[in-house]
N, C-alpha and C positions, 0 to 999 in steps of 0.2 A: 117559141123559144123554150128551151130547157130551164128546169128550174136553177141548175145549178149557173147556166150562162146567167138566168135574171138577177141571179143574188149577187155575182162577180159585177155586172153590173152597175146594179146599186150602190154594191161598197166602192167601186172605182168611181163613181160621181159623189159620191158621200164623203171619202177618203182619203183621193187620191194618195193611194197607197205606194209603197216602196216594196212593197212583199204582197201578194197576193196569192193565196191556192184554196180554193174550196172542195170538199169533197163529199161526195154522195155516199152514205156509210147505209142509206134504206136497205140496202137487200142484205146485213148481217141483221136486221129488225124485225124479217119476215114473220108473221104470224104473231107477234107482239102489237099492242094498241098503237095506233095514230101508223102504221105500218101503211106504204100506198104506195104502189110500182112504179108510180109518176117521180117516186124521189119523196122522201118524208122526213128524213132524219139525214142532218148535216151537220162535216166539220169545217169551219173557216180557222186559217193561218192568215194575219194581217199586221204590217207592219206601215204607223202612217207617223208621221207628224204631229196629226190631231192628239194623239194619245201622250204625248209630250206632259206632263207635271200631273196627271189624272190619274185617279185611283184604279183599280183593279175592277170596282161597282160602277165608277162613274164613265170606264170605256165601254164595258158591255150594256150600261144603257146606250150610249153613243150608236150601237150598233142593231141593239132592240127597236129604236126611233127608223133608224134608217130603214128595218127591213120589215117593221108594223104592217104593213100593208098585206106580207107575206105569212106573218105570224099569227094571220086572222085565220087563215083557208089551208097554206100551202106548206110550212114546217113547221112538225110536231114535233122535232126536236133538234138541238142548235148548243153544238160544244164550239166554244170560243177560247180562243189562245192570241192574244192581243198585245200588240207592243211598239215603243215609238223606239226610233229609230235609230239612237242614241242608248240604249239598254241591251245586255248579251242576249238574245234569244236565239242563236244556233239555226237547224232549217228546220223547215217545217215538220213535226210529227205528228202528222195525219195521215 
């Protein structure tokens, strides 16, 4: 499985989201640190529930927890744009 399927994944059993799109951003990274063709640098758009009365620090831990396991080995870097569902967020710009 693709990195990017396993992280869509995880947030849809973590978050059952309302909004979901992850994107693989590694090949603008190319020849930059933590760079790896397998996918290494990612954007997630996420619109869930959970993020309902939470701060801006306390969703992106929400999503650190969730994808730990990945942020050991397999993403070296991870721009987050997070928001419940009830708040304007427009579509995704990633």
């Amino acid at each position: 499985m693709r990195r990017v399927e396993r992280i869509e994944q995880i947030l849809r059993q973590a978050f059952a989201p309302e909004q979901l799109k992850v994107t693989d951003d590694s090949a603008s990274h190319a020849g930059h640190g933590g760079f790896d063709p397998q996918g290494s640098h990612f954007s997630v758009f996420l619109v869930s529930r959970i993020f309902a009365g939470k701060s801006k620090i306390a969703r992106h831990r929400l999503v650190y927890d969730a994808l730990a396991s990945m942020l050991a080995h397999d993403i070296h870097a991870l721009v987050l744009d997070l928001h419940a569902p009830d708040e304007p967020y427009g579509s995704p710009q990633l």
